[in-house]
PDB file of N, CA, C and O in Angstrom:
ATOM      1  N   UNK A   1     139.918  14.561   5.307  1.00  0.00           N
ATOM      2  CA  UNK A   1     138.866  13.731   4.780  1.00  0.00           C
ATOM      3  C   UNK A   1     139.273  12.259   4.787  1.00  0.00           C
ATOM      4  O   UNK A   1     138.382  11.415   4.878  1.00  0.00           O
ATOM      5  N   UNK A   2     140.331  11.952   4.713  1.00  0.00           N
ATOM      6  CA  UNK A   2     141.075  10.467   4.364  1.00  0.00           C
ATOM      7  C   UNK A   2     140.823   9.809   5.996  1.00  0.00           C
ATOM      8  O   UNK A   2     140.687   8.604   6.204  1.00  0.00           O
ATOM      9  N   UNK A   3     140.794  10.944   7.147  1.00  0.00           N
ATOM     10  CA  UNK A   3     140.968  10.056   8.820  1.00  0.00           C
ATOM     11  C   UNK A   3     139.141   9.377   8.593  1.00  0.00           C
ATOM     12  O   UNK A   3     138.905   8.236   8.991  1.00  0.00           O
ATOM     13  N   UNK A   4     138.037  10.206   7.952  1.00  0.00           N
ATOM     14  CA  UNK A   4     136.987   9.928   8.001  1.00  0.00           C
ATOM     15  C   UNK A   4     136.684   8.261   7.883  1.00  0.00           C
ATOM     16  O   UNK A   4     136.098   7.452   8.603  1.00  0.00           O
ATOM     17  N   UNK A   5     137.443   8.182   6.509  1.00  0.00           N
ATOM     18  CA  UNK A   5     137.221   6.730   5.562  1.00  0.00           C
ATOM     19  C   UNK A   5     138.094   5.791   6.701  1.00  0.00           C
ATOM     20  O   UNK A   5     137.653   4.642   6.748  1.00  0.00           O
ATOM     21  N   UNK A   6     139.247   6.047   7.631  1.00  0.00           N
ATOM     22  CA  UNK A   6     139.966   5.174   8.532  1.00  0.00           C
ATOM     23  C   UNK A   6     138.355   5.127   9.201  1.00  0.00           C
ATOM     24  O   UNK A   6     137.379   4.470   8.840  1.00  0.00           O
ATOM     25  N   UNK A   7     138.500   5.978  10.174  1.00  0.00           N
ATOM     26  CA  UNK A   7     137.114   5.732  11.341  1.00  0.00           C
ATOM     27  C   UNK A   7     135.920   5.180  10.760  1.00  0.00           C
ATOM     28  O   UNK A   7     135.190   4.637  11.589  1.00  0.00           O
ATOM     29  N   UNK A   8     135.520   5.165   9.584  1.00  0.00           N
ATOM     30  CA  UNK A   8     134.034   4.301   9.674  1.00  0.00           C
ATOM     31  C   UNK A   8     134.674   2.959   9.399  1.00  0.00           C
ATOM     32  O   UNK A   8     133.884   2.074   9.726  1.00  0.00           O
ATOM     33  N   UNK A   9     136.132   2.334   8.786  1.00  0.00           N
ATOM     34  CA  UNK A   9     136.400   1.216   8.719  1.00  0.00           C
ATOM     35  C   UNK A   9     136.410   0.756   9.712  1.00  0.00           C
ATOM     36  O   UNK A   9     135.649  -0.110  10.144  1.00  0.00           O
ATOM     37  N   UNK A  10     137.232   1.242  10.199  1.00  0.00           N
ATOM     38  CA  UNK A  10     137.906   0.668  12.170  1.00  0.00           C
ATOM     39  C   UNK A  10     136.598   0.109  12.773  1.00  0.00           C
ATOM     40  O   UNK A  10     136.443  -1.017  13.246  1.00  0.00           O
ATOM     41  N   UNK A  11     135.599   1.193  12.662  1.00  0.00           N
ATOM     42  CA  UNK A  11     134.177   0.929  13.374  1.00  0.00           C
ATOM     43  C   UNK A  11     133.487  -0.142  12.700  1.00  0.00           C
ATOM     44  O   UNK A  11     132.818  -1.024  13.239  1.00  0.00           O
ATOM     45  N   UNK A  12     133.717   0.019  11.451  1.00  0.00           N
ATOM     46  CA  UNK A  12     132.706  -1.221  10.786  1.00  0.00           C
ATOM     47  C   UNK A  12     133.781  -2.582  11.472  1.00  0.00           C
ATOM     48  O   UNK A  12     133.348  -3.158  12.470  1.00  0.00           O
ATOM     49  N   UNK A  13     134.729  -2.891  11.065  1.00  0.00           N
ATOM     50  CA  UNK A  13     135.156  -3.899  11.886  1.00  0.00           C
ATOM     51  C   UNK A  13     134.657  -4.183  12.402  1.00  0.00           C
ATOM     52  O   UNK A  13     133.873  -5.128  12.314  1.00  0.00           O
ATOM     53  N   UNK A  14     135.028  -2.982  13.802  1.00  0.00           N
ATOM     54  CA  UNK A  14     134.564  -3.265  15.589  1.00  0.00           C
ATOM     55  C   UNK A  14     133.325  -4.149  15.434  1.00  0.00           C
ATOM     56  O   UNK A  14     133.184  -5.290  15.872  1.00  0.00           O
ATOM     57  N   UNK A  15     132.518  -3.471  14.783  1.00  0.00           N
ATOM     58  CA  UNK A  15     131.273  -3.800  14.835  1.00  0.00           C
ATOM     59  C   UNK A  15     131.200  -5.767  14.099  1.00  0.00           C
ATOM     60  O   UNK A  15     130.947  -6.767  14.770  1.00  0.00           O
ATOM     61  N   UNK A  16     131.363  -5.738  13.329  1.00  0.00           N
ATOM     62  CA  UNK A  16     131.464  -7.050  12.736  1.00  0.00           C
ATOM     63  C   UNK A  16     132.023  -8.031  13.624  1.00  0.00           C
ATOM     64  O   UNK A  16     131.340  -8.942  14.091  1.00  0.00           O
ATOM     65  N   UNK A  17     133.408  -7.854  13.906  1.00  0.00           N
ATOM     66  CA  UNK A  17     134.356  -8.856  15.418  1.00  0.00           C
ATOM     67  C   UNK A  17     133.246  -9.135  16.122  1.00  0.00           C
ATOM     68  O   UNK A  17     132.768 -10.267  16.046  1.00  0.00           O
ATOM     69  N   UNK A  18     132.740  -8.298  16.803  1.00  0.00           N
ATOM     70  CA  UNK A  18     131.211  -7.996  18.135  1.00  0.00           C
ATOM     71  C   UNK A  18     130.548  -9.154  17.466  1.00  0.00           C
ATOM     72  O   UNK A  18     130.076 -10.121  18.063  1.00  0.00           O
ATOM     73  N   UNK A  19     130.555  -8.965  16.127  1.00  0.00           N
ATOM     74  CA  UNK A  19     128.888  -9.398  15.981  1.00  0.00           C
ATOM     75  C   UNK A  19     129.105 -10.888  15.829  1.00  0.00           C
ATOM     76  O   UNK A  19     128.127 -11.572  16.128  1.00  0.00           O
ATOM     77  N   UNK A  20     130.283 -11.585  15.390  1.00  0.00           N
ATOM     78  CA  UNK A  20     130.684 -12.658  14.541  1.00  0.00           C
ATOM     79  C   UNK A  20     131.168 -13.369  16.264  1.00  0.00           C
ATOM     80  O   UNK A  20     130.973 -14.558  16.514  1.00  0.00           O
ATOM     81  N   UNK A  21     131.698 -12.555  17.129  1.00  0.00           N
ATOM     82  CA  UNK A  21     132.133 -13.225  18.311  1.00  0.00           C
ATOM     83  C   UNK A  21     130.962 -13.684  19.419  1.00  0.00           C
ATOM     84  O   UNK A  21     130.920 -14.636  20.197  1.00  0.00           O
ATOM     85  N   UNK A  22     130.013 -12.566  19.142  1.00  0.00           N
ATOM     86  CA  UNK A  22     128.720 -13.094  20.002  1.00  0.00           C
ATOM     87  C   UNK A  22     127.451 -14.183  19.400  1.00  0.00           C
ATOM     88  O   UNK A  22     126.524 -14.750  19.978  1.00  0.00           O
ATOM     89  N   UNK A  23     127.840 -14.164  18.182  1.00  0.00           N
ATOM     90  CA  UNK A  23     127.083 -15.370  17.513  1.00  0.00           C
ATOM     91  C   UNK A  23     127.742 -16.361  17.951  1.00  0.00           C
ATOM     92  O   UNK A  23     127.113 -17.217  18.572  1.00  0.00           O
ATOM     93  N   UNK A  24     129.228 -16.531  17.747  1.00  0.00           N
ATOM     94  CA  UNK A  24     129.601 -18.226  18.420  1.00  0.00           C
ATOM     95  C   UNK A  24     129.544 -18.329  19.770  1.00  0.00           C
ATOM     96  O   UNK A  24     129.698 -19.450  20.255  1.00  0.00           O
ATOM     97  N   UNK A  25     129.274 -16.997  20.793  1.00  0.00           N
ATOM     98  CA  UNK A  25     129.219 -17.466  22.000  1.00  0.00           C
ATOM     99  C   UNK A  25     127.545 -18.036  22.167  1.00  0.00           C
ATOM    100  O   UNK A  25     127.138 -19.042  22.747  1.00  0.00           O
ATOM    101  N   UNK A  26     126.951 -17.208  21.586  1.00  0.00           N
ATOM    102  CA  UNK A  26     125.795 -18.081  21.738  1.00  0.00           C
ATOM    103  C   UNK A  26     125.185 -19.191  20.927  1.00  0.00           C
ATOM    104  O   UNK A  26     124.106 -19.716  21.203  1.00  0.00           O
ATOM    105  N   UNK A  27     125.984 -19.527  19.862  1.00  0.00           N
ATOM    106  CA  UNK A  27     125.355 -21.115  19.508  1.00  0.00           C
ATOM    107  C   UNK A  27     126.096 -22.027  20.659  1.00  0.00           C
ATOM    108  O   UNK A  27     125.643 -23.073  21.125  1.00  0.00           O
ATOM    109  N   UNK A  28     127.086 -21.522  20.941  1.00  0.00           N
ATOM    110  CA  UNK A  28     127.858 -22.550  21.843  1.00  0.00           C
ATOM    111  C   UNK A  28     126.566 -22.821  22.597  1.00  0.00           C
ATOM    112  O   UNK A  28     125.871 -23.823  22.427  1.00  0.00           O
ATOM    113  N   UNK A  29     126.279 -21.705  23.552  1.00  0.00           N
ATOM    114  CA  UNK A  29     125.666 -21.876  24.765  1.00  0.00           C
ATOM    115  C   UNK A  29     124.062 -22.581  24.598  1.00  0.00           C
ATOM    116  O   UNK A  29     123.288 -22.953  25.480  1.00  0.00           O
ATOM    117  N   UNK A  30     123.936 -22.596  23.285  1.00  0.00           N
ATOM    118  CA  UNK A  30     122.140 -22.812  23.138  1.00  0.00           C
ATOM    119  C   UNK A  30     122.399 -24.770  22.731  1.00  0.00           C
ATOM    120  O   UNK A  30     121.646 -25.741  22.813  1.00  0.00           O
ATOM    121  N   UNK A  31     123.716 -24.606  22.336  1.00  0.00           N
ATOM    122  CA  UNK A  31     123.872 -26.501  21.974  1.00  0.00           C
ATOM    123  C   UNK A  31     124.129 -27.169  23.310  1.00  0.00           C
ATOM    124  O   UNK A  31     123.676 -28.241  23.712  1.00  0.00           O
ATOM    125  N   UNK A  32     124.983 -26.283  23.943  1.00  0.00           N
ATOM    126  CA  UNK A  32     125.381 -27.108  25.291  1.00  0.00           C
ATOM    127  C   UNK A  32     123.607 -27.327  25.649  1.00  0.00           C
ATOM    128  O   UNK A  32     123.257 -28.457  25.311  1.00  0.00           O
ATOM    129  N   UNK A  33     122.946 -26.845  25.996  1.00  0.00           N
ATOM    130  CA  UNK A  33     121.656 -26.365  26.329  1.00  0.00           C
ATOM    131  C   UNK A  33     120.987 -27.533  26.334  1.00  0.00           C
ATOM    132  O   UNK A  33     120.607 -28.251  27.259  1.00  0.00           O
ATOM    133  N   UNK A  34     120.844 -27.671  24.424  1.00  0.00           N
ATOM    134  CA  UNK A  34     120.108 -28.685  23.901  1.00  0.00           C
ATOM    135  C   UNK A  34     120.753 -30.076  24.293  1.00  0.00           C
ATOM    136  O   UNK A  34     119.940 -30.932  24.644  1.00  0.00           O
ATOM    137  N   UNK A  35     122.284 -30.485  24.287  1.00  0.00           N
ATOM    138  CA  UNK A  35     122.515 -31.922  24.681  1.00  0.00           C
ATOM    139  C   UNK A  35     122.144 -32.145  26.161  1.00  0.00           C
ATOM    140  O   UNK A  35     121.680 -33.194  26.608  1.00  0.00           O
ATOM    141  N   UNK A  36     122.498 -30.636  27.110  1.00  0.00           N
ATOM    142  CA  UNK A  36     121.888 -31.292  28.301  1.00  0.00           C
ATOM    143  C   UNK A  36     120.586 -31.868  28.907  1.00  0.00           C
ATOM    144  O   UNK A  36     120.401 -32.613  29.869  1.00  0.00           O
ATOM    145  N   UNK A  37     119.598 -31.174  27.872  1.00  0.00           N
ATOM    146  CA  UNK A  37     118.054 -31.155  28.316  1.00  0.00           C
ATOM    147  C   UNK A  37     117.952 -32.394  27.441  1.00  0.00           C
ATOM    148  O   UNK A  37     116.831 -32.861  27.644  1.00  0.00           O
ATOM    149  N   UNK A  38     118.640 -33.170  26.522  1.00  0.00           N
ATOM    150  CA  UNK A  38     118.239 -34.233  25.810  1.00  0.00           C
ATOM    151  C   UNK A  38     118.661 -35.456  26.718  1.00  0.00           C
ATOM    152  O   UNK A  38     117.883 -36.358  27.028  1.00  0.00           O
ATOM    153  N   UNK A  39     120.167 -35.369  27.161  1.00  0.00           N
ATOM    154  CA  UNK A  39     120.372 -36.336  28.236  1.00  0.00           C
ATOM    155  C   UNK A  39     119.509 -36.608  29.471  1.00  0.00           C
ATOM    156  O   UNK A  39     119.103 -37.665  29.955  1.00  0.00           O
ATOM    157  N   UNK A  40     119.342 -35.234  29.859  1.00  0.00           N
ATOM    158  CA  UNK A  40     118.559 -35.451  31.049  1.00  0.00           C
ATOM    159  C   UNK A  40     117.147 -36.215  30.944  1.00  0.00           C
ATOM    160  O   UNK A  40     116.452 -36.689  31.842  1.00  0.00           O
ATOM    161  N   UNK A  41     116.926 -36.173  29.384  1.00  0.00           N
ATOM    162  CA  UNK A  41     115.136 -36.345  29.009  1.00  0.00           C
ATOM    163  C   UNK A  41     115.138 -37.937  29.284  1.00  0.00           C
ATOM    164  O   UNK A  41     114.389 -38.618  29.985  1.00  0.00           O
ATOM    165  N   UNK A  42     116.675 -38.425  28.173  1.00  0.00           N
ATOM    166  CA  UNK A  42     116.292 -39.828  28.087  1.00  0.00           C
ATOM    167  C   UNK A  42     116.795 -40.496  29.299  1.00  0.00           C
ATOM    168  O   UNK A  42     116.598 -41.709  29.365  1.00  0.00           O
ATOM    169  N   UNK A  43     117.346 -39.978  30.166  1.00  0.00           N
ATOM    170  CA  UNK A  43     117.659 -40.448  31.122  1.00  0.00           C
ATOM    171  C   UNK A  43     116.411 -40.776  32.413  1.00  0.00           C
ATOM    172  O   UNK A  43     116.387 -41.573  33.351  1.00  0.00           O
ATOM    173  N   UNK A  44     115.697 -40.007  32.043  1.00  0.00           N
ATOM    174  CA  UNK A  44     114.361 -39.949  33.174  1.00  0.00           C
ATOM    175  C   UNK A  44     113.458 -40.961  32.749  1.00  0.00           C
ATOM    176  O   UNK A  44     112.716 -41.753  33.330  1.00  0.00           O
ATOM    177  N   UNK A  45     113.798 -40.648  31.302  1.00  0.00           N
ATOM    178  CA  UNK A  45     112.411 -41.701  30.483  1.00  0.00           C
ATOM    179  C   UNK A  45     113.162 -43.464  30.341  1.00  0.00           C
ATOM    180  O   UNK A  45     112.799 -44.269  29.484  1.00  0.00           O
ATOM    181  N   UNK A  46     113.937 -43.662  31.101  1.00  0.00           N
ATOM    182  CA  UNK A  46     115.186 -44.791  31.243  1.00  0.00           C
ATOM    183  C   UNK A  46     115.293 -45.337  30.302  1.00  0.00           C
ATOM    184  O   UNK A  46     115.003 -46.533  30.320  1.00  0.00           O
ATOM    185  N   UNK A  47     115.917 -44.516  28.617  1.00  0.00           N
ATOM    186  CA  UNK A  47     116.303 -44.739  27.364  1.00  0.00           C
ATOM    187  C   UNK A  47     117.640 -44.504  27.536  1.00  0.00           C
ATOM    188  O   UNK A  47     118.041 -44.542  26.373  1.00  0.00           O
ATOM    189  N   UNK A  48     118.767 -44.247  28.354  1.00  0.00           N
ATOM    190  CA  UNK A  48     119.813 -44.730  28.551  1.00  0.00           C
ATOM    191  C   UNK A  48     119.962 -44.499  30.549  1.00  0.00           C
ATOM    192  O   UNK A  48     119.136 -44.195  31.410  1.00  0.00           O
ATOM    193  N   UNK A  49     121.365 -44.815  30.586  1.00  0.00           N
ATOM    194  CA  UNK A  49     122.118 -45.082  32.101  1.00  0.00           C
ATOM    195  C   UNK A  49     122.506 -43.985  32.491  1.00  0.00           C
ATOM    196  O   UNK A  49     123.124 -43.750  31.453  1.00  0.00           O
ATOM    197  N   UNK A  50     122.678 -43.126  33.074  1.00  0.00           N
ATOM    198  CA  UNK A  50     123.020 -41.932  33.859  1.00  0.00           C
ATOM    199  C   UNK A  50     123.781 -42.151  34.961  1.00  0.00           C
ATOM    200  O   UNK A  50     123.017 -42.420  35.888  1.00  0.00           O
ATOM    201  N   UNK A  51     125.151 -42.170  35.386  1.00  0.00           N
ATOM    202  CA  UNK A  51     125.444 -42.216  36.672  1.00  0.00           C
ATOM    203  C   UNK A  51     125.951 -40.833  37.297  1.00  0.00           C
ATOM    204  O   UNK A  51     126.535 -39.891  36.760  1.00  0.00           O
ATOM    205  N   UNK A  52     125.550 -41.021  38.545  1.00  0.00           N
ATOM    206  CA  UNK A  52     126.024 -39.541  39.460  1.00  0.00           C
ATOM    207  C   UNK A  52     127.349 -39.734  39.777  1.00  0.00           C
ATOM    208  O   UNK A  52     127.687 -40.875  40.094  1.00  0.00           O
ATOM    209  N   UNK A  53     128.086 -38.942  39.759  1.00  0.00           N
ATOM    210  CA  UNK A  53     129.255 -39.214  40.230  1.00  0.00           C
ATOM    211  C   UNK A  53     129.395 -38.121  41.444  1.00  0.00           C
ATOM    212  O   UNK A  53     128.812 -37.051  41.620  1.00  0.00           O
ATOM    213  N   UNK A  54     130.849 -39.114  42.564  1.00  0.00           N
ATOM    214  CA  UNK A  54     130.998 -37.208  43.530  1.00  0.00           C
ATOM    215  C   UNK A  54     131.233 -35.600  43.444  1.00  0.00           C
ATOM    216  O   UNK A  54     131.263 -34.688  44.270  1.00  0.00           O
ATOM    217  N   UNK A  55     131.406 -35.723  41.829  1.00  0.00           N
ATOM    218  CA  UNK A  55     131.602 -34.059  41.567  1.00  0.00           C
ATOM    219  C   UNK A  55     129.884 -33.853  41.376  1.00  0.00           C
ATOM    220  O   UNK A  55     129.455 -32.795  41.835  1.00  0.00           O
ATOM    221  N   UNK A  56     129.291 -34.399  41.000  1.00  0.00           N
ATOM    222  CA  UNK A  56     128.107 -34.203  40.540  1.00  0.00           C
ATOM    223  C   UNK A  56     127.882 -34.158  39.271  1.00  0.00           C
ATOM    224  O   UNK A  56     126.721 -33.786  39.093  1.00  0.00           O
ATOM    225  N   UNK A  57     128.197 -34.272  38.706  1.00  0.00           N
ATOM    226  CA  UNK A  57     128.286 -34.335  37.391  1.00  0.00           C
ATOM    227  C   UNK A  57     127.923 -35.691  36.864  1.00  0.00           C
ATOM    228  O   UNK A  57     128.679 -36.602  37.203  1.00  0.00           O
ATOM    229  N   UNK A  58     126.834 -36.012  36.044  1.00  0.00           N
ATOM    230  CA  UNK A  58     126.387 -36.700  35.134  1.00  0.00           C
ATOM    231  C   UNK A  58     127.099 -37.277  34.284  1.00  0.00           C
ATOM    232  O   UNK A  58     127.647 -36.491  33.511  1.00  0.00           O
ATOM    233  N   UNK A  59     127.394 -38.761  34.051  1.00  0.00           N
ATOM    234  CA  UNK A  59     128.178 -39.275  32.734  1.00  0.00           C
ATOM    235  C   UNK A  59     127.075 -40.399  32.698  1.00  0.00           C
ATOM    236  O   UNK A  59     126.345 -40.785  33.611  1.00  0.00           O
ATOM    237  N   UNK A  60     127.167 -40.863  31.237  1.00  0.00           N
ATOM    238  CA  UNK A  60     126.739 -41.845  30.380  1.00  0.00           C
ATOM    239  C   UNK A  60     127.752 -43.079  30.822  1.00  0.00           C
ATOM    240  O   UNK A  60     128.977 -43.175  30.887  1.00  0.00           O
ATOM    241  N   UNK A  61     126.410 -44.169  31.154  1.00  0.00           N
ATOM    242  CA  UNK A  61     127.138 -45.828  31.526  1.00  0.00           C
ATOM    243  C   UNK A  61     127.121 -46.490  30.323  1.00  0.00           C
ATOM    244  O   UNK A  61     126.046 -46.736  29.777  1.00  0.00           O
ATOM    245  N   UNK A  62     128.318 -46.856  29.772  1.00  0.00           N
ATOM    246  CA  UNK A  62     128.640 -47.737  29.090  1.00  0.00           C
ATOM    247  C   UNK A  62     127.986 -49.176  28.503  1.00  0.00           C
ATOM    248  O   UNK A  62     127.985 -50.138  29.271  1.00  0.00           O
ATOM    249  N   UNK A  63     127.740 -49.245  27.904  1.00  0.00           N
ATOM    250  CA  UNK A  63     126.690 -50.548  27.616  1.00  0.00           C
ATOM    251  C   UNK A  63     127.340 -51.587  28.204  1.00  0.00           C
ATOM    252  O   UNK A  63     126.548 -52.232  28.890  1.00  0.00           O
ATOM    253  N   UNK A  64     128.618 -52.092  28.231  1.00  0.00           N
ATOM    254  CA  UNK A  64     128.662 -53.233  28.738  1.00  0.00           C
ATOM    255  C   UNK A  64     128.870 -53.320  30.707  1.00  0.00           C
ATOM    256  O   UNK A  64     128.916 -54.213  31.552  1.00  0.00           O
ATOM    257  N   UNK A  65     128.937 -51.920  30.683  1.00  0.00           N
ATOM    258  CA  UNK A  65     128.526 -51.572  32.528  1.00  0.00           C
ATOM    259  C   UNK A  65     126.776 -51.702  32.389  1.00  0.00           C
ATOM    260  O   UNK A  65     126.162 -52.330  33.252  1.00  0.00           O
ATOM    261  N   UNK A  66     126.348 -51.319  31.707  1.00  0.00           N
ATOM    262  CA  UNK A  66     124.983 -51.585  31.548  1.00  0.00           C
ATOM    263  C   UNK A  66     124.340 -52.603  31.906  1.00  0.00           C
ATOM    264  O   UNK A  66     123.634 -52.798  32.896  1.00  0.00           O
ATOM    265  N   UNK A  67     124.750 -53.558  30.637  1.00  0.00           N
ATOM    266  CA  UNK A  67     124.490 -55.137  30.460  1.00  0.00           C
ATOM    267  C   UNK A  67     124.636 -55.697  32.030  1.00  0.00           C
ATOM    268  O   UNK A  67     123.675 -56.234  32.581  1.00  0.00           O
ATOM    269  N   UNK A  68     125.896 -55.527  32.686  1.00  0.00           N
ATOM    270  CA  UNK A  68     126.196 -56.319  34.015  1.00  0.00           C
ATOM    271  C   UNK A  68     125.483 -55.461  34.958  1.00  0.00           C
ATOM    272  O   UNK A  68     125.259 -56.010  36.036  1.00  0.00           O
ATOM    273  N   UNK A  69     125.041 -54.187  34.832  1.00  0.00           N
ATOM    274  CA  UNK A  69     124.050 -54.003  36.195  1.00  0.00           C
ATOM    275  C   UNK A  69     122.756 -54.353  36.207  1.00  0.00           C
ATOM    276  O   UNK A  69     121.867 -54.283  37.056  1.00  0.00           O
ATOM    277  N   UNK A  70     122.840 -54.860  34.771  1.00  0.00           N
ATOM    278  CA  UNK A  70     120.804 -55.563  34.403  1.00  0.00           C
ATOM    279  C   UNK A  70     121.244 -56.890  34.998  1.00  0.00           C
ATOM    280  O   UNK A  70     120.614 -57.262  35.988  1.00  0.00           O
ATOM    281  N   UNK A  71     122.155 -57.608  34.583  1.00  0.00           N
ATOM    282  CA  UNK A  71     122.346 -58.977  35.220  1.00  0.00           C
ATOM    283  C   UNK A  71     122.476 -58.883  36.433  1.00  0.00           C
ATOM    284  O   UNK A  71     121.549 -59.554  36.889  1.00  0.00           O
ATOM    285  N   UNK A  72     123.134 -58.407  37.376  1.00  0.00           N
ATOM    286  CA  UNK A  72     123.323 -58.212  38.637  1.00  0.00           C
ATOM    287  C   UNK A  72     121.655 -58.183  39.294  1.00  0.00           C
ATOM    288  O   UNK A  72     121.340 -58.937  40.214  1.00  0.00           O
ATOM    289  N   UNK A  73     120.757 -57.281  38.719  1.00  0.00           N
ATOM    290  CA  UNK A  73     119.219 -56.586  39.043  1.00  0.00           C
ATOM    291  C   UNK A  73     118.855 -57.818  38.997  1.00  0.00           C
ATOM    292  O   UNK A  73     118.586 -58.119  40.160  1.00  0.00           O
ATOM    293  N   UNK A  74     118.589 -59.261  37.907  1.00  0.00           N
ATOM    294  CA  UNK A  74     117.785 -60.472  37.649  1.00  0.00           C
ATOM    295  C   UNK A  74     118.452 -61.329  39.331  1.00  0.00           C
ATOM    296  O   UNK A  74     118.069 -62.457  39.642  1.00  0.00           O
TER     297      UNK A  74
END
């Protein structure tokens, strides 16, 4: 009777680890989500600088790279 009370612990664990490990994989994945679709928003709506780089990958221009590519544009 005593292996019973081991096995529903072990399992309740299991079960909890599962549950506590797939919640942080998915807030991770739903925030990454949200900053990308926010960058991309204000970037289209030209509320900040976006540069492409050769990996492809998207970074944020610096305000004072900013400032000198508006002066450069006049």
């Amino acid at each position: 009777m005593e292996i019973e009370y081991w096995q529903a612990i072990l399992a309740t664990v299991g079960m909890c680890f599962s549950y506590f490990w797939g919640k942080y994989l998915t807030k991770k994945e739903i925030i990454e989500g949200v900053i990308i679709n926010t960058i991309e928003s204000l970037a289209d709506n030209q509320f900040v600088m976006v540069e492409e780089r050769e990996d492809g990958e998207k970074y944020l221009v610096s305000i004072p790279d900013w400032v000198t590519t508006l002066e450069k544009a006049k």
